[in-house]
SERO-4910 file (N, C-alpha, C, O; in steps of 0.05 Angstrom, whole numbers):
BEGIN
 pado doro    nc1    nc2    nc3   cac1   cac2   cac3    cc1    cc2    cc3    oc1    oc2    oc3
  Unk    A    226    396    150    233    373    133    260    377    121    265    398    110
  Unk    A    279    359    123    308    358    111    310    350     88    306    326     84
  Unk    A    315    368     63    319    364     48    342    360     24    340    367      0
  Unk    A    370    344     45    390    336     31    399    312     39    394    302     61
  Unk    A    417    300     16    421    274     28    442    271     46    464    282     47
  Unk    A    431    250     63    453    240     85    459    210     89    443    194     82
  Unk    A    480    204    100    489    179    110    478    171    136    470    183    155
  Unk    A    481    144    131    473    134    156    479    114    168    469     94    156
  Unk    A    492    106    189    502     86    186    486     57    208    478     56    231
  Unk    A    487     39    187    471     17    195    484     -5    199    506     -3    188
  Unk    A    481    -28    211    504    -49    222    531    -44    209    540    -60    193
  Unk    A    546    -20    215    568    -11    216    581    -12    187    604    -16    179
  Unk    A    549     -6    171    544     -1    149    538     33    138    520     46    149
  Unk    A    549     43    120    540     72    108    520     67     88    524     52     69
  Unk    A    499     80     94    475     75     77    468    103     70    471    122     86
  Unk    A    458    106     40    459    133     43    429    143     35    417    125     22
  Unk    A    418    159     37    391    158     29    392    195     22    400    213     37
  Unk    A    382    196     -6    389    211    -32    365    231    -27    343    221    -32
  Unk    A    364    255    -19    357    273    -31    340    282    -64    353    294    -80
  Unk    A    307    274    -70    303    277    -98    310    299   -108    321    300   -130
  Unk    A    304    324    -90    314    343   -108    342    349   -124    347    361   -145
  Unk    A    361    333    -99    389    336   -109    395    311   -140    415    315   -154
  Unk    A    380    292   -144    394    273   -160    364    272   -182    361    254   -198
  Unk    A    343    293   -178    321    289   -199    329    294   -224    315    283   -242
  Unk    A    353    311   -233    357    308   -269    371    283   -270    386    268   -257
  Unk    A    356    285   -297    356    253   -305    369    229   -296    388    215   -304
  Unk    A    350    230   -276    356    205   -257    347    184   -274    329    188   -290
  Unk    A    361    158   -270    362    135   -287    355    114   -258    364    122   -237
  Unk    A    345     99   -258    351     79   -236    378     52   -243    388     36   -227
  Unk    A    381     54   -269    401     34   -284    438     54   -270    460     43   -270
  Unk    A    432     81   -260    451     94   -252    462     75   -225    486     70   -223
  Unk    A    450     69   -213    448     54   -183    447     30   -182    434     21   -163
  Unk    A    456     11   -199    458    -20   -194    451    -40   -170    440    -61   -164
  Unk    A    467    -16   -159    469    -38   -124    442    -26   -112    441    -33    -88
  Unk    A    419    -11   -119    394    -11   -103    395     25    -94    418     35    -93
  Unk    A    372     42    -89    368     65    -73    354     70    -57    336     54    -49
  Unk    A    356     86    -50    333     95    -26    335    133    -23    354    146    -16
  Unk    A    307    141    -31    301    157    -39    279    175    -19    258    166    -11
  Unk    A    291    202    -12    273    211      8    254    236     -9    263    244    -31
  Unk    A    229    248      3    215    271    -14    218    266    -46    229    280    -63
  Unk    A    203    238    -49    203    231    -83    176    235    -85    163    220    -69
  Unk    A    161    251   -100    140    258   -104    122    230   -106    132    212   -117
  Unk    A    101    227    -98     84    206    -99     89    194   -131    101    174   -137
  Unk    A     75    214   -149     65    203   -172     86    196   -184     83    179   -201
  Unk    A    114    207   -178    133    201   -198    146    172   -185    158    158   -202
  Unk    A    144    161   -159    146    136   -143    140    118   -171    154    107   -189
  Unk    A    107    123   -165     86     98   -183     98     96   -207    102     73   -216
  Unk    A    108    123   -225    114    121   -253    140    107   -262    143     98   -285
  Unk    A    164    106   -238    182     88   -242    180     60   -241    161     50   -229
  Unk    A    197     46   -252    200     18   -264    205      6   -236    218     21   -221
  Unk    A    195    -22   -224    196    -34   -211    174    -48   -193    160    -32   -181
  Unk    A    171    -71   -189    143    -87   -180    135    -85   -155    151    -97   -141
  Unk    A    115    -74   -142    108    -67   -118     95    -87   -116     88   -102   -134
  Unk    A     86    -88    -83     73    -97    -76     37    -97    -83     22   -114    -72
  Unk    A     30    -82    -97      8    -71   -100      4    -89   -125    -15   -103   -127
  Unk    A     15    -88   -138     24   -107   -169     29   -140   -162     22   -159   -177
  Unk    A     40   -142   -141     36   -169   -140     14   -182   -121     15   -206   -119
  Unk    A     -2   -172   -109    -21   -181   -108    -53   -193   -123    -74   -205   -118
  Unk    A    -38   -181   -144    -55   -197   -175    -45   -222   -183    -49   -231   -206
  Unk    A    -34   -233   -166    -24   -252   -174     -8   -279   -163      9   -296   -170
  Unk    A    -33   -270   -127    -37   -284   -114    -50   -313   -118    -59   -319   -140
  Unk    A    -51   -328    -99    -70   -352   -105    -99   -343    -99   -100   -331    -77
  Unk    A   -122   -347   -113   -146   -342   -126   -152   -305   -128   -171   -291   -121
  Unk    A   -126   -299   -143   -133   -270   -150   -128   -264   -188   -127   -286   -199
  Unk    A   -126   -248   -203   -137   -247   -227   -112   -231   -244   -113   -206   -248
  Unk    A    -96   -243   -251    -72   -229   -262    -82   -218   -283    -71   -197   -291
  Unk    A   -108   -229   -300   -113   -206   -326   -125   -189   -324   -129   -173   -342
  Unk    A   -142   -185   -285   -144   -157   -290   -120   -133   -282   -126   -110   -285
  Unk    A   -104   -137   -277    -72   -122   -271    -71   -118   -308    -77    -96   -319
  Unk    A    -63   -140   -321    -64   -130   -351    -74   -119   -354    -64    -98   -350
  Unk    A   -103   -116   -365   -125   -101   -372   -128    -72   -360   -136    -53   -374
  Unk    A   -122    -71   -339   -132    -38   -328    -97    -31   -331    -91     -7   -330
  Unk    A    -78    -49   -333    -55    -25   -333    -45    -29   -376    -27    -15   -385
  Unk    A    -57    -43   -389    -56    -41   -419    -70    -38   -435    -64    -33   -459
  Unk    A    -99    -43   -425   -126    -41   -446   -135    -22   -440   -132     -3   -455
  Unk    A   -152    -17   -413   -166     12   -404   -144     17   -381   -135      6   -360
  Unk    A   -139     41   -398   -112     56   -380   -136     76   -361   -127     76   -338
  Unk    A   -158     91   -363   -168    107   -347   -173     95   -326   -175     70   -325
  Unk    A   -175    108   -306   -175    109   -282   -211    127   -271   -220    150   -275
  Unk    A   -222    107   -257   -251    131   -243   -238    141   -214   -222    132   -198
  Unk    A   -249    159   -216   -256    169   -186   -247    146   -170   -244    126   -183
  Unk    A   -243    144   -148   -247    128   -129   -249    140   -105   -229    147    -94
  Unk    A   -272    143    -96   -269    158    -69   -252    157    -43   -234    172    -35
  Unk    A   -267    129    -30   -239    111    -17   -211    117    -13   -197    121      7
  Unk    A   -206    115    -37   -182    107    -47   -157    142    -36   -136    146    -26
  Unk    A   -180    157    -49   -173    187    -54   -177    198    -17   -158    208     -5
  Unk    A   -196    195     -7   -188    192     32   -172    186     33   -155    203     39
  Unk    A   -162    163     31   -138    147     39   -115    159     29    -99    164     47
  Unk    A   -106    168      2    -87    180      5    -93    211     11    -75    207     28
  Unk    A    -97    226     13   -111    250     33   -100    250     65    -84    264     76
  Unk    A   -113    231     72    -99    224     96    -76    216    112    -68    220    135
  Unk    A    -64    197     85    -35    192     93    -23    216     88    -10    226    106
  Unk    A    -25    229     63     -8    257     64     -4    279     84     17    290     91
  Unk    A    -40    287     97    -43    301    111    -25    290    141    -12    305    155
  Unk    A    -26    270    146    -21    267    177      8    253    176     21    259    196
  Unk    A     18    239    160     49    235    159     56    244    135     63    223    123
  Unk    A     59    266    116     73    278     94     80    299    105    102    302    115
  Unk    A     58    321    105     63    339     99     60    361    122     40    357    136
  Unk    A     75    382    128     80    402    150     60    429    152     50    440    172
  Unk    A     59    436    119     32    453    121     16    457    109     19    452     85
  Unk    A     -6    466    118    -33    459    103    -31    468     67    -45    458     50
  Unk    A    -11    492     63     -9    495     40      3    486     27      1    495      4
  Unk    A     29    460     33     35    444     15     17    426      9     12    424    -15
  Unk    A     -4    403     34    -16    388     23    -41    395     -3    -46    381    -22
  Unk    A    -53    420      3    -69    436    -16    -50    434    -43    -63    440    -63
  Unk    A    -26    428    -48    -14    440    -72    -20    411    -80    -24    416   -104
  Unk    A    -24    380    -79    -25    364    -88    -57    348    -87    -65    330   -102
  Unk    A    -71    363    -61   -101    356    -56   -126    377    -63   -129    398    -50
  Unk    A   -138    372    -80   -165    397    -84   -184    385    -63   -190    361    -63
  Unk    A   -195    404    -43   -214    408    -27   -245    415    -47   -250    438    -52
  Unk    A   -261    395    -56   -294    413    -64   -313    420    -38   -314    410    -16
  Unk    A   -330    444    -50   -344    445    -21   -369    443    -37   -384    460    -46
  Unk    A   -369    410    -38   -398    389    -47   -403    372    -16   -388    369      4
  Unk    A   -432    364    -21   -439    351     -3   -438    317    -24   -444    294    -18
  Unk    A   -431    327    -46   -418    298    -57   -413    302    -77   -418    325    -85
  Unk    A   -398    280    -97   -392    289   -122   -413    279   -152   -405    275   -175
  Unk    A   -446    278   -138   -462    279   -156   -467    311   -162   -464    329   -146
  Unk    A   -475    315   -192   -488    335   -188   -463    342   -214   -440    333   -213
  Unk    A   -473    364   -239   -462    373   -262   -440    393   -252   -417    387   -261
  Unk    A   -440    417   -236   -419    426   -230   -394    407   -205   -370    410   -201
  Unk    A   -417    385   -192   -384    377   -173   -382    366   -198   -380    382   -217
  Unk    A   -382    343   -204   -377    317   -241   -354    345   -251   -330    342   -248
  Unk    A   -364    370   -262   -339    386   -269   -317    394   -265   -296    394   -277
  Unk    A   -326    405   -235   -301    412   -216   -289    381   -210   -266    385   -204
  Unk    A   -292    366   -210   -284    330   -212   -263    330   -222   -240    331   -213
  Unk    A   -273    328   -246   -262    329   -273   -234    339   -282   -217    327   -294
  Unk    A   -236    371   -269   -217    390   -281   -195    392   -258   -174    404   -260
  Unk    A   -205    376   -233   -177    375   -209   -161    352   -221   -137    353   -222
  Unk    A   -176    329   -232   -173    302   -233   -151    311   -255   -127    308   -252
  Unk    A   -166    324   -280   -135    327   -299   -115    345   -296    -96    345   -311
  Unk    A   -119    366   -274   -104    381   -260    -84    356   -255    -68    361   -273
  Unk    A    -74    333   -242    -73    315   -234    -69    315   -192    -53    306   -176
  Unk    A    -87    326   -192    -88    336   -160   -115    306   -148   -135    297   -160
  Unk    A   -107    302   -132   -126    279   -109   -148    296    -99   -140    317    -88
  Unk    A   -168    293    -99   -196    308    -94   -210    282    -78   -215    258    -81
  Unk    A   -214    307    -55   -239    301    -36   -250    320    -23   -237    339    -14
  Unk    A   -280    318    -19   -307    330    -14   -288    351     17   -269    339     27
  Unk    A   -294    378     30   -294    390     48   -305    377     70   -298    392     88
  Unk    A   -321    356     84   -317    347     94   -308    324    100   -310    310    120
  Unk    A   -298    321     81   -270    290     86   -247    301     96   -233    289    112
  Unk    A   -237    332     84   -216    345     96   -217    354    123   -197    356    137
  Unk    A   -258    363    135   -255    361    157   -249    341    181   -237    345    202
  Unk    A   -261    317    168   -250    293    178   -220    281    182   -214    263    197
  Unk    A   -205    295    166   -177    281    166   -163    300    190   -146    289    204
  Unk    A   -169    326    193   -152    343    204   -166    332    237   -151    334    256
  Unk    A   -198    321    242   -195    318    268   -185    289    264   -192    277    284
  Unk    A   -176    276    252   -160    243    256   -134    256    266   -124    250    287
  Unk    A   -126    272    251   -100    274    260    -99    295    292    -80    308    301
  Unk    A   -116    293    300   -112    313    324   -115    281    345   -104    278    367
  Unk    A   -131    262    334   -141    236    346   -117    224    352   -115    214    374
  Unk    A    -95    223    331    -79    202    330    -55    226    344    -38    214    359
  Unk    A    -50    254    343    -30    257    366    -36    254    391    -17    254    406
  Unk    A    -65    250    405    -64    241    426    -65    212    446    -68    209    471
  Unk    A    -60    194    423    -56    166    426    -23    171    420    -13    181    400
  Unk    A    -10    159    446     11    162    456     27    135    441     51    139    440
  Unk    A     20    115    431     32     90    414     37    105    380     57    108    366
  Unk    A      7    112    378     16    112    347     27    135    340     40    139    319
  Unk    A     23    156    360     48    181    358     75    175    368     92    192    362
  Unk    A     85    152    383    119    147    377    120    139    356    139    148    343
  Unk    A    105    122    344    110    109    315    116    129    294    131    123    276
  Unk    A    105    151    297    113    164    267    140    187    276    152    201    261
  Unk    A    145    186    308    168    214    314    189    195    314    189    172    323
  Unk    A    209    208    301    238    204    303    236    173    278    245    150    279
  Unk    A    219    186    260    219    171    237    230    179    209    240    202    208
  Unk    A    229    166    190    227    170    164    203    163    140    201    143    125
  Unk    A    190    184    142    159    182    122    162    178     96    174    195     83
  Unk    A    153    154     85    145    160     60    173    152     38    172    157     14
  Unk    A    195    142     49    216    133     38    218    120     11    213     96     15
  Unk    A    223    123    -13    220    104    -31    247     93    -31    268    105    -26
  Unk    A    242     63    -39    270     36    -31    262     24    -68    242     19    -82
  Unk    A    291     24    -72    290     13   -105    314    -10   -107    337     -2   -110
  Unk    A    310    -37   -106    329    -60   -113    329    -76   -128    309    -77   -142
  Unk    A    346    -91   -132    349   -109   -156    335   -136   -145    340   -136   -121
  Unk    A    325   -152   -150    313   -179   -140    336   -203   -145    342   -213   -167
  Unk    A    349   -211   -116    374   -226   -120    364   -243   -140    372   -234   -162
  Unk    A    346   -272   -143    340   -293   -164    335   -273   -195    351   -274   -213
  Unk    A    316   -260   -196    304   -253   -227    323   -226   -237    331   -220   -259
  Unk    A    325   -213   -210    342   -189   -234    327   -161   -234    336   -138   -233
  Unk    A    303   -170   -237    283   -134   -233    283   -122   -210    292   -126   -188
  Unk    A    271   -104   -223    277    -82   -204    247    -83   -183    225    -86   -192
  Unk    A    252    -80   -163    231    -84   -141    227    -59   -127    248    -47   -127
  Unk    A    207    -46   -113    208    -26   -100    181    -19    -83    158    -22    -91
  Unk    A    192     -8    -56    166      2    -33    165     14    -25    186     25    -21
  Unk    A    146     24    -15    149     59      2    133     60     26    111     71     30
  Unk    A    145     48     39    122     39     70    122     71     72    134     89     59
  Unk    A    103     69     96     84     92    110    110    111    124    117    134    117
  Unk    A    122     92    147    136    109    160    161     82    171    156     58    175
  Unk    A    183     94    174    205     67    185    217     77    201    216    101    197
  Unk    A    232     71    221    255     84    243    273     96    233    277     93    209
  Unk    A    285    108    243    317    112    234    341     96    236    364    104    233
  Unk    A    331     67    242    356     53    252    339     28    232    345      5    233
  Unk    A    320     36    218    309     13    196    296    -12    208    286    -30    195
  Unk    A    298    -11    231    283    -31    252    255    -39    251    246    -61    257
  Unk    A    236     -9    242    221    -15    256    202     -5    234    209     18    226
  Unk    A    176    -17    218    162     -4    207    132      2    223    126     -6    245
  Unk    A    114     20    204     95     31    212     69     42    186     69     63    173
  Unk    A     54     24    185     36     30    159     13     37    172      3     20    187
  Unk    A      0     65    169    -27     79    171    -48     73    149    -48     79    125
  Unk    A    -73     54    168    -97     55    151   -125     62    167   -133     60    190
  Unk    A   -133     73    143   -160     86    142   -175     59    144   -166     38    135
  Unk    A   -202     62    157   -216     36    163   -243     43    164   -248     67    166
  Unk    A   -263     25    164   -284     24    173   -293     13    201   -313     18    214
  Unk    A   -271     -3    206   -274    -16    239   -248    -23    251   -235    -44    248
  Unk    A   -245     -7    263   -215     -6    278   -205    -22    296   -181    -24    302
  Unk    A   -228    -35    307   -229    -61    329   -207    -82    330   -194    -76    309
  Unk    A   -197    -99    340   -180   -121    330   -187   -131    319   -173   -132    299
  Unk    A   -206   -144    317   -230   -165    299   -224   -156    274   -212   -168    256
  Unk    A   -238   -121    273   -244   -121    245   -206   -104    234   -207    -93    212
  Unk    A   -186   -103    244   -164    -95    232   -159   -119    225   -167   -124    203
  Unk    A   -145   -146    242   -145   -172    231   -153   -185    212   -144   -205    201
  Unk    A   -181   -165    206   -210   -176    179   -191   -162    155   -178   -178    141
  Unk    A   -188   -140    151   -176   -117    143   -150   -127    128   -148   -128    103
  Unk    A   -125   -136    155   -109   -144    140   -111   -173    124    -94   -177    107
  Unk    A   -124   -188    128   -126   -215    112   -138   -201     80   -123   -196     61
  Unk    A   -176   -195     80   -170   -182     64   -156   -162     44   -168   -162     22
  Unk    A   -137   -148     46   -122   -137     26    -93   -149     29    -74   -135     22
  Unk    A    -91   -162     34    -70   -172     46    -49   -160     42    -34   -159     23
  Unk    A    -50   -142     77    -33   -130     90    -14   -147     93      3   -137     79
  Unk    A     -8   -160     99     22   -178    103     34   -190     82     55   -203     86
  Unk    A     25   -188     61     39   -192     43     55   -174     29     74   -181     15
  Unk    A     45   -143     33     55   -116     32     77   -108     55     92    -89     53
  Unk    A     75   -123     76     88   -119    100    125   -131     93    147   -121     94
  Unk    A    114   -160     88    128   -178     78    154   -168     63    178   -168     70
  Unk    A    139   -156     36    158   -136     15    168   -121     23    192   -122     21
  Unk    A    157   -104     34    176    -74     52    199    -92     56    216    -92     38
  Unk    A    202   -106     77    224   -122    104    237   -130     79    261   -124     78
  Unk    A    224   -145     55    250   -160     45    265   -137     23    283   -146      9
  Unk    A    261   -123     22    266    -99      4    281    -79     12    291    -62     -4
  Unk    A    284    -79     40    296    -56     54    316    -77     71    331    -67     87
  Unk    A    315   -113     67    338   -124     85    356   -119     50    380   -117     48
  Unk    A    344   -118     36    364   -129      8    384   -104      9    408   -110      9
  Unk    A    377    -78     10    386    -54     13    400    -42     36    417    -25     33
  Unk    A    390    -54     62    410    -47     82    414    -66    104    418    -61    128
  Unk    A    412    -90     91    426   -118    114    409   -116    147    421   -122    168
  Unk    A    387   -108    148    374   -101    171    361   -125    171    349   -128    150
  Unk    A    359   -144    185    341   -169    196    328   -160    215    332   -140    229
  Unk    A    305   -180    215    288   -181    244    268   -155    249    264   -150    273
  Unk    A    259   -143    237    248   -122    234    219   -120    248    212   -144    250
  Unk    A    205   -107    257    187    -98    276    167    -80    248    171    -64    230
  Unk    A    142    -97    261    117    -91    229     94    -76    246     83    -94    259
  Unk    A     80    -46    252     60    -43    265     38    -36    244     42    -18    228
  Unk    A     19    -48    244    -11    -25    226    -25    -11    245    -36    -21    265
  Unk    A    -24     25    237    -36     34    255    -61     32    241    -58     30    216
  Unk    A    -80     32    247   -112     28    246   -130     54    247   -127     62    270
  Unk    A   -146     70    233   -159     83    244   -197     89    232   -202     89    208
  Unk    A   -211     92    246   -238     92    235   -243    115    222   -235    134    235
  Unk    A   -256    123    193   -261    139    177   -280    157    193   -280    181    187
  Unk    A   -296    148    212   -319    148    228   -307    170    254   -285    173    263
  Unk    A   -330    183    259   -327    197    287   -338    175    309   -360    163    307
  Unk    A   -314    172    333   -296    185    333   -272    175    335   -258    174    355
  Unk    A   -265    168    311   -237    158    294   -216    149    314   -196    159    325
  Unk    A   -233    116    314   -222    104    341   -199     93    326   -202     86    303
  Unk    A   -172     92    339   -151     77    336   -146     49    354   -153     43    377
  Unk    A   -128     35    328   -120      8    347    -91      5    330    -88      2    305
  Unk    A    -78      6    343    -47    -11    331    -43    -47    340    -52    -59    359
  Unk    A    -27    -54    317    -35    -79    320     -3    -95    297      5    -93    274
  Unk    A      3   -104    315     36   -115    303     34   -144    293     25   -165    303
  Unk    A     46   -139    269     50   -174    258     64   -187    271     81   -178    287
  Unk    A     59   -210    266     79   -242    275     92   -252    268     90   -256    243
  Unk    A    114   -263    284    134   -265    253    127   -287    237    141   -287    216
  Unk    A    105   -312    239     95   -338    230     85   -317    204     90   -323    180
  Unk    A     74   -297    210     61   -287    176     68   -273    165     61   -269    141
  Unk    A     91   -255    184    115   -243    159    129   -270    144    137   -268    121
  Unk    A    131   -292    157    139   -310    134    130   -323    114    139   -330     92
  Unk    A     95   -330    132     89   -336    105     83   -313     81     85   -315     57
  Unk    A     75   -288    101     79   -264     77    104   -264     59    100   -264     34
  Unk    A    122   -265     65    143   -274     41    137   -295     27    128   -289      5
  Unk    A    140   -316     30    130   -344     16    110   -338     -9    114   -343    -33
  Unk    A     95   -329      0     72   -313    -22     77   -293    -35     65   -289    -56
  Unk    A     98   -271    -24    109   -251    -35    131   -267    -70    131   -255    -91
  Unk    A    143   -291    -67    160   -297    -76    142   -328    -96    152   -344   -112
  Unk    A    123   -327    -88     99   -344   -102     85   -328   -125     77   -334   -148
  Unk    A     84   -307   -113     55   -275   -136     92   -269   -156     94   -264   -180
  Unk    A    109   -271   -143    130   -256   -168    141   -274   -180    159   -268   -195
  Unk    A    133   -301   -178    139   -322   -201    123   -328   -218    128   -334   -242
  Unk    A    101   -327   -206     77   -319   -232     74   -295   -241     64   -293   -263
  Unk    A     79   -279   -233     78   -250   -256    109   -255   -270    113   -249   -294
  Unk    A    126   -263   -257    153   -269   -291    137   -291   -307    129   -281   -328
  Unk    A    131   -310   -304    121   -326   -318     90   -315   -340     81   -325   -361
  Unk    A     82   -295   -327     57   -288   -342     68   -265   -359     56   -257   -378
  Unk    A     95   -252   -350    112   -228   -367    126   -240   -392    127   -227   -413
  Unk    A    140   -276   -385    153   -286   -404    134   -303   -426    142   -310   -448
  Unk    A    107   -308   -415    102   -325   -438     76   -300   -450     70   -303   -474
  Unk    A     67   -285   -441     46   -256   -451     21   -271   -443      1   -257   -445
  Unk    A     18   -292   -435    -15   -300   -421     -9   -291   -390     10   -290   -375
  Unk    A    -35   -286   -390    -47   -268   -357    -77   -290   -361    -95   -289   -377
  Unk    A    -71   -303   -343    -93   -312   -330   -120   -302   -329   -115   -279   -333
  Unk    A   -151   -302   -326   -165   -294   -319   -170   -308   -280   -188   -295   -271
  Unk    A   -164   -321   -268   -159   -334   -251   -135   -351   -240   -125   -368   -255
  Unk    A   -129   -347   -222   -103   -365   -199   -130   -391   -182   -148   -383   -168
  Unk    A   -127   -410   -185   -139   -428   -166   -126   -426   -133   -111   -407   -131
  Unk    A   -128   -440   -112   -124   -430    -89    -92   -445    -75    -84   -449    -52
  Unk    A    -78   -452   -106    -51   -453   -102    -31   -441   -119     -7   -444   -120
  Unk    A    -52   -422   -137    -35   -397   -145    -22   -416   -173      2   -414   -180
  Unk    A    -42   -431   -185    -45   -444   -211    -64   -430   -226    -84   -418   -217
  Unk    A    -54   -433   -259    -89   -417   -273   -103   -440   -268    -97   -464   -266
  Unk    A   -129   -424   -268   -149   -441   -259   -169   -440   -289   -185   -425   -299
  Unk    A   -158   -468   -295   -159   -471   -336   -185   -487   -335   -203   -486   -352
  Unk    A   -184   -500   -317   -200   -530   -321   -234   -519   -305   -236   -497   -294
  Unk    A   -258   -538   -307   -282   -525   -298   -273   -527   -267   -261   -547   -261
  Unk    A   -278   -506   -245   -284   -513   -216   -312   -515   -210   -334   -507   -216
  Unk    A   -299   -533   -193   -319   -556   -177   -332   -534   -158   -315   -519   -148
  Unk    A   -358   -527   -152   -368   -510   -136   -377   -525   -111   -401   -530   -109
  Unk    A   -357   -533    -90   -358   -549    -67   -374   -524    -49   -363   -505    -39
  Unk    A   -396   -529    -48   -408   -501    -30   -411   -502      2   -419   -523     12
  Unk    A   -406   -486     14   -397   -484     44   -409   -507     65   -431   -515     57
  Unk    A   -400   -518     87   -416   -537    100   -443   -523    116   -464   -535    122
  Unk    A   -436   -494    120   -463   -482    133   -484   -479    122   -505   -477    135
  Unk    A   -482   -476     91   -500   -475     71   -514   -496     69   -538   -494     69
  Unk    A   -501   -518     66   -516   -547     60   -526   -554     90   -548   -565     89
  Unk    A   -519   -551    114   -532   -554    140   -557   -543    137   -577   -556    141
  Unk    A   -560   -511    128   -579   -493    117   -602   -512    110   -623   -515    122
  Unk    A   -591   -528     81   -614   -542     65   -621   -563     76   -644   -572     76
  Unk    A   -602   -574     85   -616   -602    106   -641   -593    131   -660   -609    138
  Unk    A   -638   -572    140   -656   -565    163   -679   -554    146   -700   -551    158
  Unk    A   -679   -548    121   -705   -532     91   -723   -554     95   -746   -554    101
  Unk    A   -700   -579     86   -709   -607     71   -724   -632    104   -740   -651    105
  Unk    A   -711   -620    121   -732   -629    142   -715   -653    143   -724   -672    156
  Unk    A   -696   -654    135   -676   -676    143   -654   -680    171   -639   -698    179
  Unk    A   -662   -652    183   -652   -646    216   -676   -646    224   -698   -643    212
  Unk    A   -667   -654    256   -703   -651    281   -694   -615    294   -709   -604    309
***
């Protein structure tokens, strides 16, 4: 792993991408006006800097819930367990971070529970959790190390991550509002072309990645990356893959590339969720609801219930032959 900064040059552009270790005392991001891009920036210290991710603006989508983004990031600041959640980053670390098993151990506790019920795992929990280390069960770690033996022998999603850049953090100013914006895709080219986001799945299929990305909406995260990294290094036209993979033995992969019809509308929406979070930053109301054009939804809704449902009751009511 290279750990100094270098230049690079991009449409016959010098772009330079900074070294944390070399610029971590008191780094300011107000130091860098014109935007950064940051390599080996420790995860947690990413999240703890100032600027709206994509993860943040999806609260504030159309029919999604901007007061719970308030609430869990100003009223209940704790955080539970999340199992899920804690695989998932486990995994990204293990198979695109990190080189050896005893760095990723320096940021992941391994328990050797068959779960985390039970008064001594709940302890050992506990004391990794305020350690501030990512904890998962010994066989989730067994599981990740055979994914990654899965995914070097699938010949697609192993070019995707060689002759890459992992884990990049990108910090810009937002041409219209002024804030500071920032993303840290999975993995990107070296010529900024081309991205590459690894997920953990329950069904790796096309069907169910397609399912996958609508719900969390993957492309709206896709969206941000591209427009965040053209703001920073004038790169258009960019190339979007999700690699896919099943949590499940035997941790079938599918790669699967956006279009550009929904990287645009992923922007559209990207630039819809960050006009309502300035507007919910400038006036201090957060919504408990977005209606399904990304209005508060103030007034009673009408519960128009599905047409299969009411076919349902017509065939109850003996009103079909």
């Amino acid at each position: 792993m290279d750990y100094k900064s270098e230049v690079v040059i991009i449409n016959n552009k010098p772009i330079t991408i900074y070294e944390w270790d070399e610029i971590s005392h008191n780094f300011k991001l107000e130091d860098y006006p014109e935007g950064i891009i940051i390599k080996n920036m420790p995860n947690e210290k990413y999240h703890s800097m100032e600027g709206i991710s994509s993860s943040v603006l999806k609260h504030f989508l159309p029919e999604k819930s901007p007061y719970k983004w308030y609430y869990e990031r100003y009223v209940d600041k704790k955080k539970e367990h999340n199992s899920n959640f804690a695989f998932g980053t486990a995994s990204h670390e293990y198979i695109l971070e990190f080189e050896s098993e005893e760095k990723f151990l320096e940021n992941n506790a391994v328990l050797n529970y068959k779960s985390f019920w039970g008064a001594q795992a709940e302890q050992d929990l506990e004391k990794n959790l305020k350690a501030g280390k990512n904890v998962i069960l010994k066989k989730e770690y067994e599981d990740i190390k055979k994914m990654k033996d899965v995914i070097k022998q699938h010949d697609f999603a192993l070019g995707c991550f060689n002759n890459s850049y992992s884990e990049l953090s990108f910090f810009a100013k937002h041409p219209e509002y002024g804030v500071w914006i920032k993303a840290r895709p999975d993995s990107i080219s070296k010529d900024f072309t081309t991205f590459n986001d690894y997920k953990t799945c329950r069904d790796s299929s096309p069907y169910g990645s397609k399912k996958a990305i609508v719900d969390y909406n993957y492309d709206v995260s896709a969206s941000w990356y591209i427009n965040i990294i053209e703001i920073l290094t004038g790169v258009k036209n960019q190339n979007f893959y999700w690699i896919f993979q099943q949590k499940t033995v035997p941790f079938l992969v599918n790669v699967s590339m956006a279009t550009e019809i929904d990287l645009v509308n992923g922007f559209e929406l990207c630039e819809l969720a960050l006009s309502n979070f300035m507007q919910c930053k400038e006036t201090g109301y957060y919504p408990h609801w977005l209606n399904d054009r990304g209005e508060p939804a103030e007034n009673i809704h009408v519960a128009y219930l599905p047409e299969y449902y009411r076919f349902k009751v017509d065939k109850q009511l003996g009103r079909l032959d």
